[in-house]
TORKOL-4160 file (C-alpha; in steps of 0.2 Angstrom, whole numbers, padded with zeros to 4 digits, m for minus):
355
<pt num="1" X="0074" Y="0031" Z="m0031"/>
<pt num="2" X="0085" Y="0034" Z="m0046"/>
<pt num="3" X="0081" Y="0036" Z="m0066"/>
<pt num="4" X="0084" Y="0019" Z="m0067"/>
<pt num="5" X="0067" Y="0015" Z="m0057"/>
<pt num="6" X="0056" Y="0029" Z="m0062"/>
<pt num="7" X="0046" Y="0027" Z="m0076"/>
<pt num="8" X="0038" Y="0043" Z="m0082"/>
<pt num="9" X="0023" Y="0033" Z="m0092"/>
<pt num="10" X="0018" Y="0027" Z="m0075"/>
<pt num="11" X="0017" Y="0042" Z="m0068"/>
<pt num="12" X="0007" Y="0052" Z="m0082"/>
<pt num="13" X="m0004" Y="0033" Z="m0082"/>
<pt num="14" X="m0006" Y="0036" Z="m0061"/>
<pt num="15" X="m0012" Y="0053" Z="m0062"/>
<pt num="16" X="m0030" Y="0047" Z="m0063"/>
<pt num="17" X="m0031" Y="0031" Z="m0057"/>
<pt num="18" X="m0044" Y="0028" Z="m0046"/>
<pt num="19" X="m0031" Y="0022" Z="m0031"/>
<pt num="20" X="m0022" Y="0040" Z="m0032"/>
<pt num="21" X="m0040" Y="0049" Z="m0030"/>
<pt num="22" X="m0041" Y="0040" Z="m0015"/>
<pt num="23" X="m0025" Y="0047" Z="m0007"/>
<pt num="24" X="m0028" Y="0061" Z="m0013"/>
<pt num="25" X="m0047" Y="0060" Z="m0002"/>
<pt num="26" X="m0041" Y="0051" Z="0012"/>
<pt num="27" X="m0050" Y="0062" Z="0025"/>
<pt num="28" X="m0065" Y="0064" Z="0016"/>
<pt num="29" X="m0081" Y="0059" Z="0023"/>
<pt num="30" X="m0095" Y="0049" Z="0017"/>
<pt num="31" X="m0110" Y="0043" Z="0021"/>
<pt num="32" X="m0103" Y="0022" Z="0021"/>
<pt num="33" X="m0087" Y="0016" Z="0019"/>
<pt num="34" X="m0091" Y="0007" Z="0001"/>
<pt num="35" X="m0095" Y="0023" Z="m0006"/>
<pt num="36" X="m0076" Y="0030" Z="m0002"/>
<pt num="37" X="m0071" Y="0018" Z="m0017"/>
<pt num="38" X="m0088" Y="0021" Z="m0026"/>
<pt num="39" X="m0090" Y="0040" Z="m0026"/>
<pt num="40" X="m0071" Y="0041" Z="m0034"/>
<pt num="41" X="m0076" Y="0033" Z="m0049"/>
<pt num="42" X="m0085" Y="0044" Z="m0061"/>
<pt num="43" X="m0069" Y="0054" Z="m0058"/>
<pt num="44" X="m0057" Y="0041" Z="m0063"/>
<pt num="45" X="m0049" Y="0036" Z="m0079"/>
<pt num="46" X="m0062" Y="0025" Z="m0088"/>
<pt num="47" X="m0048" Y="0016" Z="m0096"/>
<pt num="48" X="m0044" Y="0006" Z="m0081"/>
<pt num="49" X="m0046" Y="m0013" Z="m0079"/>
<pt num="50" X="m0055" Y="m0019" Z="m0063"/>
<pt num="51" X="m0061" Y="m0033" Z="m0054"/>
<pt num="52" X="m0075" Y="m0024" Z="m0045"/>
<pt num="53" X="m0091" Y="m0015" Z="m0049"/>
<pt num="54" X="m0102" Y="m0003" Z="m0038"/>
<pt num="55" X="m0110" Y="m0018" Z="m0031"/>
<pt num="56" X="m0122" Y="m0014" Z="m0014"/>
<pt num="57" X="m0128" Y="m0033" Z="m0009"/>
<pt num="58" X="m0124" Y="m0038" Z="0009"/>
<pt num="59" X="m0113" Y="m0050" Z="0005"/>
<pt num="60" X="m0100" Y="m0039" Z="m0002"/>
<pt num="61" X="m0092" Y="m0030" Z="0012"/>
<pt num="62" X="m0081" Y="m0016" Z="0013"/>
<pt num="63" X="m0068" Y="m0028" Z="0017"/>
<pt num="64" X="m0071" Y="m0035" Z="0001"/>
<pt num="65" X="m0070" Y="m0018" Z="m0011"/>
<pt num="66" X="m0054" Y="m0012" Z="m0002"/>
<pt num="67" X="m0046" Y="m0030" Z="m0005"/>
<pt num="68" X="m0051" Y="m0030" Z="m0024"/>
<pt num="69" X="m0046" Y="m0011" Z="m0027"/>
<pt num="70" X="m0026" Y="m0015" Z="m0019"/>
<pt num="71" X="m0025" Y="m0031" Z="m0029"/>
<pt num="72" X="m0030" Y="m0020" Z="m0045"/>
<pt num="73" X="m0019" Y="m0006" Z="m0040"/>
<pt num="74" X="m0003" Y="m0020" Z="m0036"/>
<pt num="75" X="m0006" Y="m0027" Z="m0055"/>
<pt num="76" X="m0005" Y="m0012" Z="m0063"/>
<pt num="77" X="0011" Y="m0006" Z="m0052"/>
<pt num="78" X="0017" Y="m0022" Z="m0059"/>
<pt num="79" X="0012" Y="m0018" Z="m0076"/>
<pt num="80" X="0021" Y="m0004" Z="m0076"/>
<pt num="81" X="0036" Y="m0009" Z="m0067"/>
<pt num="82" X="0033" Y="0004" Z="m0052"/>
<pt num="83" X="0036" Y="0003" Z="m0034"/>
<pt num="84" X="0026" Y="m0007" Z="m0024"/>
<pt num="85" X="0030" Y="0009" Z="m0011"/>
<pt num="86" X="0013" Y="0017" Z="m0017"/>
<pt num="87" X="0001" Y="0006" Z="m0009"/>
<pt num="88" X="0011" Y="0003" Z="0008"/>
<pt num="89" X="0014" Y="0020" Z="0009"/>
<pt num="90" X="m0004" Y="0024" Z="0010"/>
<pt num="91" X="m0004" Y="0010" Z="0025"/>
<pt num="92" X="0001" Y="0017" Z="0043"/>
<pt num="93" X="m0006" Y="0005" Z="0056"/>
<pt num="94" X="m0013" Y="0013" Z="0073"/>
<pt num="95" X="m0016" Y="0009" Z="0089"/>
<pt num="96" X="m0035" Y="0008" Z="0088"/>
<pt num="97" X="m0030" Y="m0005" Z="0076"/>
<pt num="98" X="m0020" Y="m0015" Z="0087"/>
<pt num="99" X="m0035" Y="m0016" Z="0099"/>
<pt num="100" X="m0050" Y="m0017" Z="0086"/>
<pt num="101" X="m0041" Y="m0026" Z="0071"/>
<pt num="102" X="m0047" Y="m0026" Z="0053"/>
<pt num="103" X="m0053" Y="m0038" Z="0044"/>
<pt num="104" X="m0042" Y="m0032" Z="0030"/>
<pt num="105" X="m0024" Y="m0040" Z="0027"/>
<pt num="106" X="m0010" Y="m0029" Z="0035"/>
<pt num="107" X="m0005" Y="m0021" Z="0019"/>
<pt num="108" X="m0019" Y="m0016" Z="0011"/>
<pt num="109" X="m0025" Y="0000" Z="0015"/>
<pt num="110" X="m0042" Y="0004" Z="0025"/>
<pt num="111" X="m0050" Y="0019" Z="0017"/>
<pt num="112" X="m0063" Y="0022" Z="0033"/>
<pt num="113" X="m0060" Y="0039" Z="0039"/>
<pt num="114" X="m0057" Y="0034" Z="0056"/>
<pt num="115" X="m0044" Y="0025" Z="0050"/>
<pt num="116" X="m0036" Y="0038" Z="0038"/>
<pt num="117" X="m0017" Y="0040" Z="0041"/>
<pt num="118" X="m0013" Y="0055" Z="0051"/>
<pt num="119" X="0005" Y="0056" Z="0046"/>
<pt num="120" X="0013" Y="0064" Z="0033"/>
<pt num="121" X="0019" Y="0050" Z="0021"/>
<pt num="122" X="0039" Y="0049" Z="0023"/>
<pt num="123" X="0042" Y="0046" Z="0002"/>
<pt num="124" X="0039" Y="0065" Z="0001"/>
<pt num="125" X="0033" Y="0071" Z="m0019"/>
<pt num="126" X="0041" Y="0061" Z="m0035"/>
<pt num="127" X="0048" Y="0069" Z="m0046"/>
<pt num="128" X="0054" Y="0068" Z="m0065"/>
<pt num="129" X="0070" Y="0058" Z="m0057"/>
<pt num="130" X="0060" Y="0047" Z="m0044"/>
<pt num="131" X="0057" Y="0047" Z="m0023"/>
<pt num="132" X="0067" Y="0061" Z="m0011"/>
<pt num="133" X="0074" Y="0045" Z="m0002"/>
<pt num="134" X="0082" Y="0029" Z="m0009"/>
<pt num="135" X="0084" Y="0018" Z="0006"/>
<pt num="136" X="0084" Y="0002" Z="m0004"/>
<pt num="137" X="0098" Y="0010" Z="m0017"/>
<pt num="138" X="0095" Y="0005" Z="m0036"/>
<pt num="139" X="0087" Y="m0010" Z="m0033"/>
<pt num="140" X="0071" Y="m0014" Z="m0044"/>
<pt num="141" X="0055" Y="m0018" Z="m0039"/>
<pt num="142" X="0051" Y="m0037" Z="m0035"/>
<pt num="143" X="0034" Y="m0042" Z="m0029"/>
<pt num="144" X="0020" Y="m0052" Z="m0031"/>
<pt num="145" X="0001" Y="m0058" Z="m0026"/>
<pt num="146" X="0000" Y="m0076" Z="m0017"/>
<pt num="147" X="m0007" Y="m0085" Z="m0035"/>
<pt num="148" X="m0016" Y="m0094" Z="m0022"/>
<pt num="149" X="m0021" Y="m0085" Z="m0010"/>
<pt num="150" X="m0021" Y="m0065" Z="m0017"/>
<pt num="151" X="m0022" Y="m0056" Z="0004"/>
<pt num="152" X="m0003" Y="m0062" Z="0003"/>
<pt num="153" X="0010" Y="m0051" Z="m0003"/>
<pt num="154" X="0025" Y="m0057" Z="m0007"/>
<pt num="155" X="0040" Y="m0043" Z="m0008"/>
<pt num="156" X="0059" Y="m0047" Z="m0007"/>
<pt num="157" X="0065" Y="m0038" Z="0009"/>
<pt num="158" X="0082" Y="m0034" Z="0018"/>
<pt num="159" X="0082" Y="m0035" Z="0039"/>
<pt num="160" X="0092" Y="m0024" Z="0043"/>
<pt num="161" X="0087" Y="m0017" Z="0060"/>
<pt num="162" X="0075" Y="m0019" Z="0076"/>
<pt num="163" X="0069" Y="m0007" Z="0086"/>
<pt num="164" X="0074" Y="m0008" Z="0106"/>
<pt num="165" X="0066" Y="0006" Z="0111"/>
<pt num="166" X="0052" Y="0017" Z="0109"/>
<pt num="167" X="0043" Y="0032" Z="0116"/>
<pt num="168" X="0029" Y="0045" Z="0112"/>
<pt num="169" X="0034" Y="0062" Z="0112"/>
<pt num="170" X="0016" Y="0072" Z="0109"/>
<pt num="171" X="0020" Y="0079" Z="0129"/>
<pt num="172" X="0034" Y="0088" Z="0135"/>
<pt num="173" X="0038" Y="0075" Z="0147"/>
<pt num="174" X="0038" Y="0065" Z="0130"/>
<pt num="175" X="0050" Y="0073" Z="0122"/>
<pt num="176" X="0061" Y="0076" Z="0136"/>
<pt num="177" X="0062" Y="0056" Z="0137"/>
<pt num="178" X="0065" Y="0057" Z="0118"/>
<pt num="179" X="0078" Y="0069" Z="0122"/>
<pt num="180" X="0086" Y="0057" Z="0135"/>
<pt num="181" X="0084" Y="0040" Z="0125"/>
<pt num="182" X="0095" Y="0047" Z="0112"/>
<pt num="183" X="0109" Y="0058" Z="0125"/>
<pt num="184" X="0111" Y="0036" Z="0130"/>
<pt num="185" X="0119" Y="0036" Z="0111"/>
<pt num="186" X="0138" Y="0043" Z="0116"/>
<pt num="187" X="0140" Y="0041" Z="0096"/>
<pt num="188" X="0128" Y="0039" Z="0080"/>
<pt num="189" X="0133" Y="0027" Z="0065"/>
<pt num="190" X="0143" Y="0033" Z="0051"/>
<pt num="191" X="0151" Y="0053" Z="0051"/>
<pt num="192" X="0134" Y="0061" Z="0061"/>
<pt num="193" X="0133" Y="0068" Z="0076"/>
<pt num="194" X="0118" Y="0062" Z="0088"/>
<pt num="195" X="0114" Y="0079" Z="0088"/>
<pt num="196" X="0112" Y="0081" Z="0071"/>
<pt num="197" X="0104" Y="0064" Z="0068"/>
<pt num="198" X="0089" Y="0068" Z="0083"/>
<pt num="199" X="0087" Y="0087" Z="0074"/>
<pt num="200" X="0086" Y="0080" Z="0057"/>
<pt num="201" X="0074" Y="0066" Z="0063"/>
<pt num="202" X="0061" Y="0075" Z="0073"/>
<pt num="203" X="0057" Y="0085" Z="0054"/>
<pt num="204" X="0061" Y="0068" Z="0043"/>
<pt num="205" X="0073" Y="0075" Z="0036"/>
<pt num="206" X="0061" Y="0089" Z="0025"/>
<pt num="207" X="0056" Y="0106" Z="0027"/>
<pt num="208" X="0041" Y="0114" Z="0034"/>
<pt num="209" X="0034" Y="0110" Z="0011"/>
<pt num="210" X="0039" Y="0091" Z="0015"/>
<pt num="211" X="0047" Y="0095" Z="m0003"/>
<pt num="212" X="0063" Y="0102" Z="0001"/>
<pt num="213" X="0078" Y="0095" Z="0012"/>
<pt num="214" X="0078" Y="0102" Z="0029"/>
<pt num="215" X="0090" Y="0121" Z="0031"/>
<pt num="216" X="0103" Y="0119" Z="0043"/>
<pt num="217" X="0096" Y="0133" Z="0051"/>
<pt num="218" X="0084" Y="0124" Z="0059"/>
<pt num="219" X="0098" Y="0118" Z="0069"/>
<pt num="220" X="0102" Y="0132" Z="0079"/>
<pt num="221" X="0082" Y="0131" Z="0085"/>
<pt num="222" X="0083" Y="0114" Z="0091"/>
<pt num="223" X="0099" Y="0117" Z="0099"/>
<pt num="224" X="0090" Y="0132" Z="0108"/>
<pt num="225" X="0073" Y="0121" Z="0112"/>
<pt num="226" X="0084" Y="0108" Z="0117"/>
<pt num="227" X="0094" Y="0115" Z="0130"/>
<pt num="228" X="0078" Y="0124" Z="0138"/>
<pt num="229" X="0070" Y="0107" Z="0140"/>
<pt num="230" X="0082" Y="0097" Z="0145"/>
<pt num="231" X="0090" Y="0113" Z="0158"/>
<pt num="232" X="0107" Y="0105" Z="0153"/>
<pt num="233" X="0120" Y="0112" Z="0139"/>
<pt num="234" X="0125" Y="0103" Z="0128"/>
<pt num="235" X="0107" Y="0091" Z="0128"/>
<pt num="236" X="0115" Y="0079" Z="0116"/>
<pt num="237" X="0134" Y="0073" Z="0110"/>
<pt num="238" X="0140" Y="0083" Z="0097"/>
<pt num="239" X="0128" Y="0098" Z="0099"/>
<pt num="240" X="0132" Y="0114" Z="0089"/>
<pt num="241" X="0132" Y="0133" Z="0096"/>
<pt num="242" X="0132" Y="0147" Z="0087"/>
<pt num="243" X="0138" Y="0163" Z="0089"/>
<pt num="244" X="0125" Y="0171" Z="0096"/>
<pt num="245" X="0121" Y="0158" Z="0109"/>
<pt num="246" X="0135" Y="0159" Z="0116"/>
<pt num="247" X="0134" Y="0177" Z="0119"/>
<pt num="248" X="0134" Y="0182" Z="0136"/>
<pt num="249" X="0116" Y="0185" Z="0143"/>
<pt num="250" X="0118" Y="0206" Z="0145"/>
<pt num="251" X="0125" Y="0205" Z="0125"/>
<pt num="252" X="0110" Y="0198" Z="0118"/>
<pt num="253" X="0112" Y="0179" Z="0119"/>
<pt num="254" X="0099" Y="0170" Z="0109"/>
<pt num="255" X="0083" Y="0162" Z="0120"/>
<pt num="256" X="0068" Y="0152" Z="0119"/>
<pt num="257" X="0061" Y="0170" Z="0120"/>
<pt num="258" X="0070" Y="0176" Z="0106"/>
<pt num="259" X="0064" Y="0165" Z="0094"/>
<pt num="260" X="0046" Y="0172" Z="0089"/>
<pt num="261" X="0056" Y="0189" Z="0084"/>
<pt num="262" X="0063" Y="0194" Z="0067"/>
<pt num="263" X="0072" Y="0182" Z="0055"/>
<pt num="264" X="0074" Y="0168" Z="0067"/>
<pt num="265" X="0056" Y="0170" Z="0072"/>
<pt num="266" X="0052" Y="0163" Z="0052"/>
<pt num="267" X="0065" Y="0151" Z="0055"/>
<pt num="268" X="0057" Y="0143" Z="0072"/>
<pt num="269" X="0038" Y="0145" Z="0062"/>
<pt num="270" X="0044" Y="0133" Z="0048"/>
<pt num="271" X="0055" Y="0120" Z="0061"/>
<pt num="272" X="0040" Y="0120" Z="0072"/>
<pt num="273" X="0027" Y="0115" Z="0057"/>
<pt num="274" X="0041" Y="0103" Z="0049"/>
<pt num="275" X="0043" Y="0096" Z="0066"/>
<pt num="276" X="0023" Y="0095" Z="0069"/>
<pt num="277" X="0021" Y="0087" Z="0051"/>
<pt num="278" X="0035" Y="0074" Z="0054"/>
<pt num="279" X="0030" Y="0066" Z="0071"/>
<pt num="280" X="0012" Y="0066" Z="0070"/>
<pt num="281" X="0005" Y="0052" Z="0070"/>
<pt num="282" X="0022" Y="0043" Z="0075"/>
<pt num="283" X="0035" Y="0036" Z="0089"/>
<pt num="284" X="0051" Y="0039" Z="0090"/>
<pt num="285" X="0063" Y="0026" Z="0094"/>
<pt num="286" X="0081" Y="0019" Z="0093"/>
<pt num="287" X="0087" Y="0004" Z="0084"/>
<pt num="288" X="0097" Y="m0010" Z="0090"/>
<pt num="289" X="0114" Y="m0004" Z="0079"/>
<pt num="290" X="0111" Y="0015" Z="0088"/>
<pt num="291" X="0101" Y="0023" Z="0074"/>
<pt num="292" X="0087" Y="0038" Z="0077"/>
<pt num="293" X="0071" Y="0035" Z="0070"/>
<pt num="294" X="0052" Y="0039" Z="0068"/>
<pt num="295" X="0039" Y="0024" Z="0066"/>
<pt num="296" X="0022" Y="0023" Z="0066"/>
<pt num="297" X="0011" Y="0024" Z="0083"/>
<pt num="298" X="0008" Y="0002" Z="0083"/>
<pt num="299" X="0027" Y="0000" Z="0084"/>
<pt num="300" X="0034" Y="m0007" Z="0098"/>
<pt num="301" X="0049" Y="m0015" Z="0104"/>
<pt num="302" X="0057" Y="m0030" Z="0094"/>
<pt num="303" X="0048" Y="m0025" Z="0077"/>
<pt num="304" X="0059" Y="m0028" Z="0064"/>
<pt num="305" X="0065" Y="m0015" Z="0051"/>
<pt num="306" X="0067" Y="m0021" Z="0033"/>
<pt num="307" X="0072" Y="m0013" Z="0015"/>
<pt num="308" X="0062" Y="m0018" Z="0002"/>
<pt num="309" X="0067" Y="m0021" Z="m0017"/>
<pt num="310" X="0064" Y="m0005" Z="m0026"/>
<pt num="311" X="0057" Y="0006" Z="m0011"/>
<pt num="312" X="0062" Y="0024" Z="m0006"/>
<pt num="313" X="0063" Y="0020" Z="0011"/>
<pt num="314" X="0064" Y="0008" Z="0025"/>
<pt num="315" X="0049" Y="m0001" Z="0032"/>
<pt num="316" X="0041" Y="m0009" Z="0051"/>
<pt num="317" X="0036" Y="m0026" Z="0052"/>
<pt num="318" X="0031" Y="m0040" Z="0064"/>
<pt num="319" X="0030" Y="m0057" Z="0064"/>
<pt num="320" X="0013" Y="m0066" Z="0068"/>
<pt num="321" X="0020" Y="m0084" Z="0063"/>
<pt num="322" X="0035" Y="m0094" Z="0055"/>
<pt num="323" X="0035" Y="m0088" Z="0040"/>
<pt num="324" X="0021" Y="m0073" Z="0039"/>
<pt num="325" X="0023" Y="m0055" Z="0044"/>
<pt num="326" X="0012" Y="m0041" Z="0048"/>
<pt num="327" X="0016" Y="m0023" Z="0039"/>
<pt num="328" X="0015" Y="m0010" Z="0052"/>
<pt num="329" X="0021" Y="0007" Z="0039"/>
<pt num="330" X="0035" Y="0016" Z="0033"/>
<pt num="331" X="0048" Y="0025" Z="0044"/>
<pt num="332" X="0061" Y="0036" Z="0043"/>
<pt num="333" X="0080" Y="0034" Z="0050"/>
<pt num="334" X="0093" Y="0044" Z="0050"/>
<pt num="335" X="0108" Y="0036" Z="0042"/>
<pt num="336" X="0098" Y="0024" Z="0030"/>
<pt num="337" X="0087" Y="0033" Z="0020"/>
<pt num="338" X="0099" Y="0037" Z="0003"/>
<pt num="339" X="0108" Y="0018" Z="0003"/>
<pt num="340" X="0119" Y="0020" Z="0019"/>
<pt num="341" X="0114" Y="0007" Z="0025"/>
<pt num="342" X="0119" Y="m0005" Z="0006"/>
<pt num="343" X="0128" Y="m0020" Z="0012"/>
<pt num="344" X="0147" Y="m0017" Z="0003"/>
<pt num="345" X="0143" Y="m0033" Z="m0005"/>
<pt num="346" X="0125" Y="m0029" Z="m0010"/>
<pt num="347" X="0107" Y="m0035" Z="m0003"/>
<pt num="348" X="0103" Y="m0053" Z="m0001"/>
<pt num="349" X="0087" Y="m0052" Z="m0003"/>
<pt num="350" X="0072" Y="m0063" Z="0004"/>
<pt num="351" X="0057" Y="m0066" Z="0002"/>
<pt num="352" X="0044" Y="m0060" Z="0017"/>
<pt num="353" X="0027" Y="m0066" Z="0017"/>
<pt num="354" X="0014" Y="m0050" Z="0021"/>
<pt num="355" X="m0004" Y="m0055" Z="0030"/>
């Protein structure tokens, strides 16, 4: 996001709120999943307003603290005019959710360790000037609790894409169907190739850090991985060669076996743990206007993408009735992450209704 959206005060304010501690200690154990919130308060700023208290008695579930700790954390975002980002971001909903819901609403997040997020989150590290991505453009945030009903979350969304298709890609078999689906997409949206955009997708965009944009050198080890997988050369439209992998075979031409040795062998280390850290935990699909993308393992066909109003990047949902929808996580797509995809005339904005 841009200076515009960034306030600095809210930052130094978040450092030691008690709903940073908690992403910070996602996949920490602990003996019962109350004392994930409880165990975090000694160490967070006494300064903080809340609604709840340690507070043991059956009648006050789990469900109950979680709710009150992402209403708390949704007030004080709004106090300080920050993203509503923070708290969806810390929400990736899984398949062991889709099959064994929660009884908390979709966009709250559920601090159980066996239901801890297992991707990396897509906003990547803030900075003095805001998020790595700015999807949604200079728009400010513009949310709100339900004043009559506070597990409804109101923020002001853009649709601007569905998903057709999906596949896993954690076999090879996987990602050779990843590989397919995106060789169906004779050209990619805007000036990108549909090699580029499936290279720059599989690692999110970032480095092996997650901090840094990804080096183009990366792309000479996919086009290598690519073309061993798939036994066909080129693998995708718009595929680059370098020089020495079109060498002839006696001179030296660059393999899959070459690429543990010497300089390129750092470069295949850090694309392989950049790729590792971007699709774990995630699908990778195509959207219904030919876009690349990465969404999170409960996506399926016919979800919705959507900007939303102040938010580094795009978002999943579905719809559960007329007007209510169910937050399914963050996702990255090549070609709309820094304000592509802004409609010439700007966003009209709606209001969506999250259960």
């Amino acid at each position: 996001m841009t200076q515009k959206n960034f306030n600095p005060t809210y930052l130094m304010f978040r450092l030691e709120d008690i709903f940073t501690l908690l992403k910070m200690t996602q996949h920490a154990l602990c003996s019962g999943p109350r004392d994930k919130i409880y165990g975090m308060l000694a160490m967070a700023s006494q300064d903080e307003e809340r609604s709840f208290r340690v507070d043991y008695r059956s009648g006050y579930t789990f469900s109950n603290l979680y709710l009150d700790v992402a209403i708390d954390e949704t007030r004080r975002i709004q106090k300080y005019e920050g993203s509503i980002h923070s708290p969806l971001s810390a929400v990736e909903a899984s398949q062991l959710e889709m099959t064994i819901p929660s009884h908390l609403p979709s966009w709250v997040p559920d601090w159980r360790p066996d239901r801890r997020r297992l991707s990396r989150p897509l906003g990547g590290g803030r900075t003095y000037t805001g998020y790595r991505f700015c999807a949604s453009g200079d728009s400010e945030p513009n949310f709100e609790l339900n004043p009559a009903d506070n597990r409804q979350l109101h923020i002001q969304a853009y649709e601007v894409d569905t998903i057709v298709d999906i596949r896993s890609w954690y076999l090879k078999s996987g990602l050779l169907s990843c590989l397919d689906l995106s060789a169906r997409l004779k050209q990619y949206p805007g000036s990108c190739s549909v090699f580029d955009a499936f290279s720059l997708t599989t690692v999110a965009g970032v480095d092996e850090t997650g901090d840094a944009p990804a080096p183009h050198t990366f792309a000479e080890v996919f086009s290598v991985l690519m073309d061993a997988t798939t036994g066909r050369t080129p693998s995708l439209p718009g595929q680059s060669y370098t020089k020495r992998q079109q060498l002839p075979e006696e001179r030296g031409r660059l393999t899959p076996a070459h690429l543990r040795e010497r300089s390129i062998g750092t470069t295949y280390g850090n694309a392989l743990s950049a790729f590792q850290a971007a699709m774990s935990g995630r699908r990778f699909g195509v959207t219904g206007k030919g876009y690349i993308g990465l969404f999170s393992c409960a996506s399926s066909r016919g979800d919705s993408i959507i900007l939303v109003s102040g938010c580094p990047v795009p978002y999943v949902i579905r719809r559960v009735g007329q007007d209510q929808w169910r937050y399914l996580g963050e996702c990255y797509i090549h070609g709309m992450m820094n304000r592509e995809a802004t409609p010439a005339d700007g966003f009209s904005w709606e209001t969506i209704v999250l259960v």
